[in-house]
N, C-alpha and C positions, 0 to 999 in steps of 0.2 A: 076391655077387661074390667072385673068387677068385682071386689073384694067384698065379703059376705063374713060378719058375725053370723056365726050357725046360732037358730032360732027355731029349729024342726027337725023330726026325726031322716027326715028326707033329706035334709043339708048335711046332716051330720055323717050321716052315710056316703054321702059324696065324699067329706075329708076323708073317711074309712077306706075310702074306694081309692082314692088318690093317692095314699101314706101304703096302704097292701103294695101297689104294682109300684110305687120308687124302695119302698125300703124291704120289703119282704120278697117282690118279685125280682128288683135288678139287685140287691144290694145283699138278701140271702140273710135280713136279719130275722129269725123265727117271729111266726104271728104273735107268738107269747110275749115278747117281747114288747114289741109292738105296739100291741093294744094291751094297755096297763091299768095295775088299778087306778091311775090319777085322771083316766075320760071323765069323770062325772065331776069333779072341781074345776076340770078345765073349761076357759073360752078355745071354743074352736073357728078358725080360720077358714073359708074355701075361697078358693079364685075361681071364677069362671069368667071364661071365653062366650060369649050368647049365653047359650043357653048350659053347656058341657063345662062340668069343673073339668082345671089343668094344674091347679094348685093348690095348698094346704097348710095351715099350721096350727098349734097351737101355743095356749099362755097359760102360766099361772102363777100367783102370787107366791114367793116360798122366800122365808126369811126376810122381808121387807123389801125383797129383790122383784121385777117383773122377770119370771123365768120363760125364754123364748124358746119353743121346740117342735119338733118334729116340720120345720119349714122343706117342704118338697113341691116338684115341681114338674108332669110329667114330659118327659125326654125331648118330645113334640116342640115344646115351647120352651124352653131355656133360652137363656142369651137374649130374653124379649122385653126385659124389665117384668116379667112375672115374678119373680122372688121377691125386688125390688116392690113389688107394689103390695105383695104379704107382708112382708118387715116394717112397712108405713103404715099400714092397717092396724098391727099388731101395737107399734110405737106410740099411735093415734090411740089408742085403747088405753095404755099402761098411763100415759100424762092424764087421760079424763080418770084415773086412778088416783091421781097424784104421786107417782112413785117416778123413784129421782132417779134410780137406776137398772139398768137391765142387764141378765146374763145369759150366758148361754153356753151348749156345750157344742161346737161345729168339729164336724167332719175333719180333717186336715185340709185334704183338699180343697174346700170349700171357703177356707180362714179369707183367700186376696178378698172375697165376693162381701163377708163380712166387716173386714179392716175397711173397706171402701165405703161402708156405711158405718162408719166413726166404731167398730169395736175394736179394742185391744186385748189381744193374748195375753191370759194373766197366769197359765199352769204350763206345768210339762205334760206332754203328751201322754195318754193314756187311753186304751181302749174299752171301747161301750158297745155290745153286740160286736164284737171283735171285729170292730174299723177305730180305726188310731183317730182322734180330737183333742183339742183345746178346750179350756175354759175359756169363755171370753167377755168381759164386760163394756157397757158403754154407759155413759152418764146422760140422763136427758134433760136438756138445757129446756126451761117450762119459761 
């Protein structure tokens, strides 16, 4: 597995491809949603398996904060350290930033997968594309 700063219209389309079939195809959030106006400020993420993305995310700088989002991963491979090697990728990004801290807003479900990689729950639950989430911060030791 091989974590990829998108660099080409061709990569970028792969995250596109990746983020439609977990979050618009299992999870029912509209494409509108989805795909927002923040694609074009953001760094984006792919994971790929050989040659075939299996994962995705993206960053962006928002309030001095590195903002962690749209981390997916297709159903295939979970539980494989795939997420785990997007969230390092992303992490690796935000310190050659210099930035001290990151947020994010996770799923609920999702939070033990986050807290395991040093985030903490900082809000009460609230929904986003109507699935219930956390805010959740982490500080990055440079």
């Amino acid at each position: 597995m091989k974590v990829k700063v998108v660099e080409n219209q061709k990569e970028l389309e792969d995250a596109f491809y990746i983020r439609k079939i977990v979050f618009v195809e299992e999870q029912n959030v509209p494409l509108e949603e989805e795909i927002d106006q923040y694609e074009d400020e953001a760094a984006h993420f792919v994971l790929y398996l050989e040659d075939a993305p299996i994962g995705a995310g993206r960053f962006r700088v928002v309030d001095g904060y590195g903002k962690v989002e749209r981390i997916c991963v297709l159903k295939e491979a979970r539980k494989t350290g795939a997420g785990k090697s997007i969230m390092n990728a992303i992490e690796n990004h935000a310190q050659s930033l210099a930035l001290q801290k990151l947020k994010l807003h996770a799923q609920t479900q999702a939070i033990p997968f986050y807290e395991g990689l040093g985030y903490e729950v900082v809000s009460e639950e609230f929904l986003d594309a109507g699935i219930p989430h956390k805010t959740m911060i982490k500080e990055i030791i440079t």
